[in-house]
N, CA, C and O atoms as CSV, one atom per row, in Angstrom:
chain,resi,resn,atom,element,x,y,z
A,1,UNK,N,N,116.080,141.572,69.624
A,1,UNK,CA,C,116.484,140.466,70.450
A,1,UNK,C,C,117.553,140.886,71.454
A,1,UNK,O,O,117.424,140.627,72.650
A,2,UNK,N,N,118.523,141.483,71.004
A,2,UNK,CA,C,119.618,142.105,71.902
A,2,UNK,C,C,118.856,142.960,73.131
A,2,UNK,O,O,119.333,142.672,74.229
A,3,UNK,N,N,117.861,143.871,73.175
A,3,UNK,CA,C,117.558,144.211,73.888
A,3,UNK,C,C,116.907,143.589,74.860
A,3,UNK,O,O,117.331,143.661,76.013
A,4,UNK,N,N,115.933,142.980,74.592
A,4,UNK,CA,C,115.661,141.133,75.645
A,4,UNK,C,C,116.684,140.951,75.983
A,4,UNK,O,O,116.873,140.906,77.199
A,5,UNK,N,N,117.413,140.828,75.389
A,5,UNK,CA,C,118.746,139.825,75.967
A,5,UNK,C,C,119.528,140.777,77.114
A,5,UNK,O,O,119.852,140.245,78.176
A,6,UNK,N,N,119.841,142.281,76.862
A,6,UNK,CA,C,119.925,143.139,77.797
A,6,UNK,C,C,119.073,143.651,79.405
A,6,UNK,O,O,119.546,144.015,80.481
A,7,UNK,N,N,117.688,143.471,78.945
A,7,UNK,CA,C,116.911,142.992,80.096
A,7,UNK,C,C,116.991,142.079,81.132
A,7,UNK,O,O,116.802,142.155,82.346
A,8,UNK,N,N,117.528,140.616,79.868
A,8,UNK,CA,C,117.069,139.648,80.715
A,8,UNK,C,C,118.482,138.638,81.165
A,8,UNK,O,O,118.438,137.605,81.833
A,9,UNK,N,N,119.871,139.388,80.491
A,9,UNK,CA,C,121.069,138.309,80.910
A,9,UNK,C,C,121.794,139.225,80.818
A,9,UNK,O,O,122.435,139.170,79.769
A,10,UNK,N,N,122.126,140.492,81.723
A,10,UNK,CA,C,122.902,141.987,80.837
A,10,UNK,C,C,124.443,141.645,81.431
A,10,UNK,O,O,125.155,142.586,81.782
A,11,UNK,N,N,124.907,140.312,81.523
A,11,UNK,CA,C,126.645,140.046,81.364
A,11,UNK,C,C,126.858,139.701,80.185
A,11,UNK,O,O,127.764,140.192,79.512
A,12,UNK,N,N,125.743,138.457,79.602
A,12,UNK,CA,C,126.014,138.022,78.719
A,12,UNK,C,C,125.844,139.128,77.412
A,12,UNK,O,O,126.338,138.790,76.336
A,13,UNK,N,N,125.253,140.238,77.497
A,13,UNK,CA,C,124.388,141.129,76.778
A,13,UNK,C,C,126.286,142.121,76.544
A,13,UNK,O,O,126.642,142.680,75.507
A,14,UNK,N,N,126.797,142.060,77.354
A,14,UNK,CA,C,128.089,143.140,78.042
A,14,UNK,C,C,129.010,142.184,77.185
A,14,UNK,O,O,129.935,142.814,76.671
A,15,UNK,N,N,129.010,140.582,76.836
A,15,UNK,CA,C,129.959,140.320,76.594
A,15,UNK,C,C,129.739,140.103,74.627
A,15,UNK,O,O,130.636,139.923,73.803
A,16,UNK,N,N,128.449,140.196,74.421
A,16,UNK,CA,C,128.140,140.257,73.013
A,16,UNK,C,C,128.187,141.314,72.643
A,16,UNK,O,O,128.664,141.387,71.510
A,17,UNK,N,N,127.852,142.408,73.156
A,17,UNK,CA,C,127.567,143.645,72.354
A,17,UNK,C,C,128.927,144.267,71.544
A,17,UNK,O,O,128.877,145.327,70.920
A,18,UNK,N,N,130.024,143.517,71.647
A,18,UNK,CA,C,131.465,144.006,71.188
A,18,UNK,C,C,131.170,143.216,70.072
A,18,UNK,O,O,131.980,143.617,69.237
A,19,UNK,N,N,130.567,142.424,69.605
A,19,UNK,CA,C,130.937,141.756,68.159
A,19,UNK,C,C,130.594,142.591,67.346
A,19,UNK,O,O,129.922,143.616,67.457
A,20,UNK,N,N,131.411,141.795,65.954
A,20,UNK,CA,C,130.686,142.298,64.641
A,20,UNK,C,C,130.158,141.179,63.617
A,20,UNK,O,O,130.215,139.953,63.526
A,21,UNK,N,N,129.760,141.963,63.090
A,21,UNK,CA,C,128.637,140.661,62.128
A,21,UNK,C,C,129.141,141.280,60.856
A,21,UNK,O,O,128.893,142.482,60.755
A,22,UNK,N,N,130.003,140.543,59.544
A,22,UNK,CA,C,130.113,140.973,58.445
A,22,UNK,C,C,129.390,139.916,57.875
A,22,UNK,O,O,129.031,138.850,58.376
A,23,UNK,N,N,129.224,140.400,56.691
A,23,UNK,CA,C,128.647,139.505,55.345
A,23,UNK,C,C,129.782,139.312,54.653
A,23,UNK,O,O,130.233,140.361,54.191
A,24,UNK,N,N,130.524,138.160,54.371
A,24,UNK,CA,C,131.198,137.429,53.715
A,24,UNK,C,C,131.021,136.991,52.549
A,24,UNK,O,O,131.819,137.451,51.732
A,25,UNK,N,N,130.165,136.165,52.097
A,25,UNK,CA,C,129.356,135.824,50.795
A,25,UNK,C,C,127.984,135.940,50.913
A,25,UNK,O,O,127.298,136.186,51.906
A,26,UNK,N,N,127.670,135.724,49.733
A,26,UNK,CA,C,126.335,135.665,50.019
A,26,UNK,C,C,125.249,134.933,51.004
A,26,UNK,O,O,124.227,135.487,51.409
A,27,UNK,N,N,125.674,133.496,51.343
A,27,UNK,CA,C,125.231,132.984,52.742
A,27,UNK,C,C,126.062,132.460,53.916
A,27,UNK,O,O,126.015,131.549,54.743
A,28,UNK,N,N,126.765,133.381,53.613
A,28,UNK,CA,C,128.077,132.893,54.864
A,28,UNK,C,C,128.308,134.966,55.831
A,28,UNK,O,O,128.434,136.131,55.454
A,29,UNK,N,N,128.240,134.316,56.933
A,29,UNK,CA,C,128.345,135.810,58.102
A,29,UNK,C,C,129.740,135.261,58.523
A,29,UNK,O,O,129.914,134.058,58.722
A,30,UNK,N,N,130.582,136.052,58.633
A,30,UNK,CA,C,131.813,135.952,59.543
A,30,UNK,C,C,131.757,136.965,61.017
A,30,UNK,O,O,131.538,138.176,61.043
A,31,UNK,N,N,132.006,136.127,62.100
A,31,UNK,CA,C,131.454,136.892,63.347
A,31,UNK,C,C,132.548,136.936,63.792
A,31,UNK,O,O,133.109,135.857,63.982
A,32,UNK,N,N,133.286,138.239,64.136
A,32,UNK,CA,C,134.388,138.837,64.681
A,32,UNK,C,C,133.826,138.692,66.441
A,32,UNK,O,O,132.749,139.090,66.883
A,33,UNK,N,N,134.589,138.217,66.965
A,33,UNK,CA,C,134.883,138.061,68.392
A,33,UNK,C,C,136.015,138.435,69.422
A,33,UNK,O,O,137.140,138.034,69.124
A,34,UNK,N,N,135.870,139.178,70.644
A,34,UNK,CA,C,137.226,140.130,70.720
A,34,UNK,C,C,137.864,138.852,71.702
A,34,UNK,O,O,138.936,138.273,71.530
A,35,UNK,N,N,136.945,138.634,72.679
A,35,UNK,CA,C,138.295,137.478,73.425
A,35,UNK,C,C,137.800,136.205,73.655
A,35,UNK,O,O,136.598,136.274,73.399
A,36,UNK,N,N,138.081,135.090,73.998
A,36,UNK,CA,C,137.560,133.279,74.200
A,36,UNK,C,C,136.438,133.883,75.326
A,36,UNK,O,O,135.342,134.118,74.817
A,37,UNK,N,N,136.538,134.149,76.668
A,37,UNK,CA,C,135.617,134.763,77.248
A,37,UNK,C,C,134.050,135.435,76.867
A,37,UNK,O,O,133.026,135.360,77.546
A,38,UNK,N,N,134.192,135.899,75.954
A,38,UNK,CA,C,133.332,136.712,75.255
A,38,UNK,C,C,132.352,135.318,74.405
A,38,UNK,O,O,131.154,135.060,74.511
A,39,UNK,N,N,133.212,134.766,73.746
A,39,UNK,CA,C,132.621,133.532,72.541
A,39,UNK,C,C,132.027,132.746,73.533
A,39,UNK,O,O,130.799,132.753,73.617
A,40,UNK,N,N,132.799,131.971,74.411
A,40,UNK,CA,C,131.939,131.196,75.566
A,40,UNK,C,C,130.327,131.740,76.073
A,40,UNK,O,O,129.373,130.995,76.294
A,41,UNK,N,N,130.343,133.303,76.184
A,41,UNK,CA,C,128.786,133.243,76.724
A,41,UNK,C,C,128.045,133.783,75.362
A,41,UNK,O,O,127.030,134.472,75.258
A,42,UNK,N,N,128.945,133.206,74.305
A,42,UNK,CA,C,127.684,133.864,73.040
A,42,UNK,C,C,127.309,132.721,72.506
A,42,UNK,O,O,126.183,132.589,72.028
A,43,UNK,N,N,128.337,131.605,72.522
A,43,UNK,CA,C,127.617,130.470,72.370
A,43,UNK,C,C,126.596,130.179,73.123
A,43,UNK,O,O,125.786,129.349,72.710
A,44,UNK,N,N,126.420,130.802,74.392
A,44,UNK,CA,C,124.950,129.914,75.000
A,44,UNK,C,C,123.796,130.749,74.559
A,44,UNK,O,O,122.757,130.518,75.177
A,45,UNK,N,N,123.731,131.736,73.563
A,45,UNK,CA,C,122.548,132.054,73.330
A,45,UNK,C,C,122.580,132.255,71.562
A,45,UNK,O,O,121.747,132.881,70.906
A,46,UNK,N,N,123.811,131.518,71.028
A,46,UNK,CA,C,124.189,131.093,69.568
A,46,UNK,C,C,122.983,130.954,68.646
A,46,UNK,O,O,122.505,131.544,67.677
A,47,UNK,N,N,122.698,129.814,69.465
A,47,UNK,CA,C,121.051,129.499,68.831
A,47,UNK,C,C,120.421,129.929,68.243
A,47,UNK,O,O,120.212,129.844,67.033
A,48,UNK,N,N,119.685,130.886,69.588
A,48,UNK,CA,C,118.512,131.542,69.873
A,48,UNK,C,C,118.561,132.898,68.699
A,48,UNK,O,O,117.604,133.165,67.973
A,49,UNK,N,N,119.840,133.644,68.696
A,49,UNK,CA,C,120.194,134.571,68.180
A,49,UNK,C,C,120.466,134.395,66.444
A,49,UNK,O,O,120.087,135.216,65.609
A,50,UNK,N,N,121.130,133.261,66.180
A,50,UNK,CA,C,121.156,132.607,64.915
A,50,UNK,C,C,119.624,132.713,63.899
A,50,UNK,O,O,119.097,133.428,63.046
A,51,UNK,N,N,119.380,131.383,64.739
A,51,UNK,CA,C,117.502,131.153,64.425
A,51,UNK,C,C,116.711,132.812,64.364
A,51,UNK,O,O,116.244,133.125,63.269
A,52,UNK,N,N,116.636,133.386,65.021
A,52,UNK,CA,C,116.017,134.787,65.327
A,52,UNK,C,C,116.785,135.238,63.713
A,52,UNK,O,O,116.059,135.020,62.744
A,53,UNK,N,N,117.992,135.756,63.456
A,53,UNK,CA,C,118.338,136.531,62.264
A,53,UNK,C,C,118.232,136.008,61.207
A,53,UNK,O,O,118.055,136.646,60.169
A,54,UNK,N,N,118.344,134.403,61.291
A,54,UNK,CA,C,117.591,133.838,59.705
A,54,UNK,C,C,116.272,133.584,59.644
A,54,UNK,O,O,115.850,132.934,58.687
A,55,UNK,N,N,115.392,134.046,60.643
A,55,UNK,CA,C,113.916,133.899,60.194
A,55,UNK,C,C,113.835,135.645,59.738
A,55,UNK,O,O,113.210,135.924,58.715
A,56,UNK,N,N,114.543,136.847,60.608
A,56,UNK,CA,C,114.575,137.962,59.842
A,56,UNK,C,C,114.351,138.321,58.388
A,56,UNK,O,O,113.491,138.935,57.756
A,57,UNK,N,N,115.943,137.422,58.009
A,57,UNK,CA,C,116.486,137.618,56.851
A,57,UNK,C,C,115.981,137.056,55.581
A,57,UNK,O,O,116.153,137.500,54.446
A,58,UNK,N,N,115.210,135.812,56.029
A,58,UNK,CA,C,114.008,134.782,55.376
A,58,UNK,C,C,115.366,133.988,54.481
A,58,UNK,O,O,115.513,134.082,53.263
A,59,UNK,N,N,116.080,133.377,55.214
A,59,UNK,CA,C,117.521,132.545,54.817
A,59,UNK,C,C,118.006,132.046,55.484
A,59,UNK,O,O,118.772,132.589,56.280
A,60,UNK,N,N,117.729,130.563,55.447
A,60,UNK,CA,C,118.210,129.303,56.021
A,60,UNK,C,C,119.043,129.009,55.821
A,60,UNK,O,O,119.583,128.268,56.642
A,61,UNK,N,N,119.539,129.259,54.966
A,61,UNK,CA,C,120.992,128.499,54.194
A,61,UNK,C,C,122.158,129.034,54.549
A,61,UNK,O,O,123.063,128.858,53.733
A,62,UNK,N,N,122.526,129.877,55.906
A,62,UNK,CA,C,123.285,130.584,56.067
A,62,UNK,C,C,124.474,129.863,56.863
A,62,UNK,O,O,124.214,129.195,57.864
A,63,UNK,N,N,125.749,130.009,56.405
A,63,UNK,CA,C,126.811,129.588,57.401
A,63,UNK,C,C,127.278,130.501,58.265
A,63,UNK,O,O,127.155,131.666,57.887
A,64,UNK,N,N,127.871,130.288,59.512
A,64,UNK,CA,C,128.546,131.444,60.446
A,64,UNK,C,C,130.067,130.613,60.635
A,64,UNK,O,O,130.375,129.445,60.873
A,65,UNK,N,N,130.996,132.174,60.336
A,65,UNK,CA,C,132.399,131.582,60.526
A,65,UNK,C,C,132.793,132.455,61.567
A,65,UNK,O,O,132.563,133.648,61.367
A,66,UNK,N,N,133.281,132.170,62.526
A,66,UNK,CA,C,134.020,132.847,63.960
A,66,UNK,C,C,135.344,133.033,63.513
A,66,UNK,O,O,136.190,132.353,62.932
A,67,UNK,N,N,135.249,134.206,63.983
A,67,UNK,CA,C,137.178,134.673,63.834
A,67,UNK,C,C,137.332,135.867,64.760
A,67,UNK,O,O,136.576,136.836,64.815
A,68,UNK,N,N,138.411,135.651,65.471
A,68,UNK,CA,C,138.749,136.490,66.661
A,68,UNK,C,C,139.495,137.961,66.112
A,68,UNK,O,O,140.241,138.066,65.139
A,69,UNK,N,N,139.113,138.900,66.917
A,69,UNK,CA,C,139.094,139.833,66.284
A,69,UNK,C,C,140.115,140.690,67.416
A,69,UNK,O,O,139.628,141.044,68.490
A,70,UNK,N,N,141.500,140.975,67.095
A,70,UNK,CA,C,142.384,141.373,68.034
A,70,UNK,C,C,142.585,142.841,67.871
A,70,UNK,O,O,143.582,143.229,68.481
A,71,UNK,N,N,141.881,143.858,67.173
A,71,UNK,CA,C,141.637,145.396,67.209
A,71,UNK,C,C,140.899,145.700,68.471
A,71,UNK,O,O,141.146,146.470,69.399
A,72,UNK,N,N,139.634,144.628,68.165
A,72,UNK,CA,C,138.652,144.927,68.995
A,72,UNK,C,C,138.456,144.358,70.378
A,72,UNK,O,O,137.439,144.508,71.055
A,73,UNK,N,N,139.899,143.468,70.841
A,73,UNK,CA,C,140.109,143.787,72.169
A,73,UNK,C,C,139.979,144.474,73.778
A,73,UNK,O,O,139.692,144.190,74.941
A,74,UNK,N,N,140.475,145.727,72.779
A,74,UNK,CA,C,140.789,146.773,74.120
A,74,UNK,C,C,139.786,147.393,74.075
A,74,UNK,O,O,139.561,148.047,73.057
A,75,UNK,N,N,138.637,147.395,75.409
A,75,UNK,CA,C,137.594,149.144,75.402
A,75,UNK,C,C,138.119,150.359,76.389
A,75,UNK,O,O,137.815,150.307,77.581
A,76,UNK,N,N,138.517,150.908,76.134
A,76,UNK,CA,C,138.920,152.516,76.511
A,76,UNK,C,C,137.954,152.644,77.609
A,76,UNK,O,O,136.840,152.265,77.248
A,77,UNK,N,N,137.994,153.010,78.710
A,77,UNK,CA,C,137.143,153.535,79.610
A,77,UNK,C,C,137.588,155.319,79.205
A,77,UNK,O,O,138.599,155.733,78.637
A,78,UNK,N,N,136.789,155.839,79.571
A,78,UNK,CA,C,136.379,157.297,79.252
A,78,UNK,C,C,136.821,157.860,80.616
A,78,UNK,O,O,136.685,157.036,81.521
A,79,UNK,N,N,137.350,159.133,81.020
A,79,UNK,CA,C,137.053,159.252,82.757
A,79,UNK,C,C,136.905,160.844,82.034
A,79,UNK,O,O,136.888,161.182,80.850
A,80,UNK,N,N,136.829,161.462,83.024
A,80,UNK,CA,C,136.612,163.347,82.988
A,80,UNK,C,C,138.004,163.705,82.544
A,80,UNK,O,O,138.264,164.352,81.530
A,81,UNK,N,N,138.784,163.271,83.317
A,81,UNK,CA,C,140.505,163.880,83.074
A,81,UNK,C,C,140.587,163.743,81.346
A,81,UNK,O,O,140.561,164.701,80.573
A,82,UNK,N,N,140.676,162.518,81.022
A,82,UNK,CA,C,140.745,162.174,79.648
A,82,UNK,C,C,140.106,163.270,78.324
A,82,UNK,O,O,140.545,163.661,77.243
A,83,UNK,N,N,138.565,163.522,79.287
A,83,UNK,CA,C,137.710,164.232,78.210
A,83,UNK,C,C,138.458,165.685,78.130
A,83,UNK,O,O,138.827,166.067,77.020
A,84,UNK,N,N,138.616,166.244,78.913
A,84,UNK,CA,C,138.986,167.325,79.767
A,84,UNK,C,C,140.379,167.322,78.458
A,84,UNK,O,O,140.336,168.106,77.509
A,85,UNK,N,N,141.581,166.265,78.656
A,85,UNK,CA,C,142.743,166.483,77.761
A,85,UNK,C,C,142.730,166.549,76.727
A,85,UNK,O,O,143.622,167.164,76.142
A,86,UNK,N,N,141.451,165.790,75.895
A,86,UNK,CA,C,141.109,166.020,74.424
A,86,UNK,C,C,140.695,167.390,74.259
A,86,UNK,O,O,141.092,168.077,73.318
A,87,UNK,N,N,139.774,167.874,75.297
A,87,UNK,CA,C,139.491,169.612,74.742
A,87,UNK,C,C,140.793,170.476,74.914
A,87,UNK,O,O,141.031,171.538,74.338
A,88,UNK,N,N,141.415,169.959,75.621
A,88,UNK,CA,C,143.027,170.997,75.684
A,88,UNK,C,C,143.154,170.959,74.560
A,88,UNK,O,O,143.259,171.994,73.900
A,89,UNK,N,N,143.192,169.318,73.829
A,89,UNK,CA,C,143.979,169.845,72.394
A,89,UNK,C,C,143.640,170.571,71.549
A,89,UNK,O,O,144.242,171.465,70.954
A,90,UNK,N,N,142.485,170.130,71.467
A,90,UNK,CA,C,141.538,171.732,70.690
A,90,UNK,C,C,141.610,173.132,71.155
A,90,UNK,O,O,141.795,174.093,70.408
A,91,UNK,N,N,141.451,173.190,72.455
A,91,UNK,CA,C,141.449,174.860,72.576
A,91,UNK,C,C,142.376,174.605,73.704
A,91,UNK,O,O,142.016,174.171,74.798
A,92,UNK,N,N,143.901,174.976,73.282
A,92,UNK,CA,C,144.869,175.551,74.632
A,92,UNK,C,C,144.823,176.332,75.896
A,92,UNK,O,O,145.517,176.301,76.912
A,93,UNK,N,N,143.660,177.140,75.481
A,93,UNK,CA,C,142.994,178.181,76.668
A,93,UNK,C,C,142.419,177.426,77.881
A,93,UNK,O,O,141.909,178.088,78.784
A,94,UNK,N,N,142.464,176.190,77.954
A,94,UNK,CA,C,141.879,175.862,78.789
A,94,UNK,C,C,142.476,175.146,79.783
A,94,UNK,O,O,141.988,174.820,80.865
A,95,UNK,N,N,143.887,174.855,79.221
A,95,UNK,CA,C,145.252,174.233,80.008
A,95,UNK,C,C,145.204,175.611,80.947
A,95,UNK,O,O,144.925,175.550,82.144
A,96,UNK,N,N,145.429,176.527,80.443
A,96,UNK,CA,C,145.479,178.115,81.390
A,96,UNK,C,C,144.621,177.995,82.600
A,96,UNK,O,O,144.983,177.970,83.776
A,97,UNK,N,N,143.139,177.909,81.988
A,97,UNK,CA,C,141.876,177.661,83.125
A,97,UNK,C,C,142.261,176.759,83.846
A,97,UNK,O,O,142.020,177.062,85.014
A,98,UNK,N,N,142.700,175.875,83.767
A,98,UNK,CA,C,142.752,174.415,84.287
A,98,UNK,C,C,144.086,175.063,85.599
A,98,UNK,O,O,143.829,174.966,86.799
A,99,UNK,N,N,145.460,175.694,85.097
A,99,UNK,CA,C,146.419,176.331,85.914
A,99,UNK,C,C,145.125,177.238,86.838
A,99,UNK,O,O,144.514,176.581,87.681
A,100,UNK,N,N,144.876,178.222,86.712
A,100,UNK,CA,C,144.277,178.741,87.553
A,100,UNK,C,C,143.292,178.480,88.660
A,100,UNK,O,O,143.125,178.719,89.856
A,101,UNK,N,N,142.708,177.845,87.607
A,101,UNK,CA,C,141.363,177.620,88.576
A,101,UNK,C,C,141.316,175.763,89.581
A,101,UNK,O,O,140.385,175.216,90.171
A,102,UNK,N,N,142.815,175.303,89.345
A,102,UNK,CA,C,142.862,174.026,89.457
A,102,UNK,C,C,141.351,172.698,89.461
A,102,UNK,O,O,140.731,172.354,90.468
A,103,UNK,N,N,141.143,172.265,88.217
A,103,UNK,CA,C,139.959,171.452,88.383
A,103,UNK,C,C,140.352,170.257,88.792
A,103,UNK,O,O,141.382,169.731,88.369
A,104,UNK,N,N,139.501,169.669,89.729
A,104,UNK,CA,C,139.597,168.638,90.286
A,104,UNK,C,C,139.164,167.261,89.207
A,104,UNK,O,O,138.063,166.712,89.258
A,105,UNK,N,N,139.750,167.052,88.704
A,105,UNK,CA,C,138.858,165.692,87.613
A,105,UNK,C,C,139.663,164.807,87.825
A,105,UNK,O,O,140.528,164.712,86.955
A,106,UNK,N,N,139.746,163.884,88.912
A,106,UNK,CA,C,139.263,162.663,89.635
A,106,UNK,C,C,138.366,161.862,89.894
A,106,UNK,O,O,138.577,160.925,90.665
């Protein structure tokens, strides 16, 4: 379904794909949500997505509890420089390369 949903609404697809889905009890899911933004466009396809995982699961009886989830806030953008400083830490030899040969990672 997520992938439909990536096809066919890929903001709303951008603003779900950060959740998590735990199992709580046995018919209760607790759905971690990172910001109000995010919950607003998951409710409009709540439903659809609900209905879809309890005909999966062959369990109707299921409750969903929302709870905001403030770890999962922040996403890290990645850039070259960044990648580039994690391999320094591993291999120092390359701070050297990096002096010499000045790389541009911008």
């Amino acid at each position: 379904m997520l992938k439909q949903l990536q096809k066919r609404n890929s903001f709303i697809f951008n603003a779900v794909k950060t959740f998590k889905l735990i199992k709580a009890e046995e018919n209760t899911i607790k759905v971690l949500y990172p910001s109000d933004s995010a919950k607003v466009e998951f409710d409009k396809i709540a439903g659809e997505f609900f209905n879809h995982f309890k005909t999966k699961v062959h369990n109707h009886s299921i409750t969903v509890d929302y709870q905001r989830d403030f770890d999962n806030l922040k996403i890290e953008v990645v850039t070259k420089k960044k990648i580039f400083e994690k391999f320094i830490e591993k291999n120092p030899l390359l701070k050297d390369l990096d002096d010499l040969m000045k790389f541009d990672l911008t």
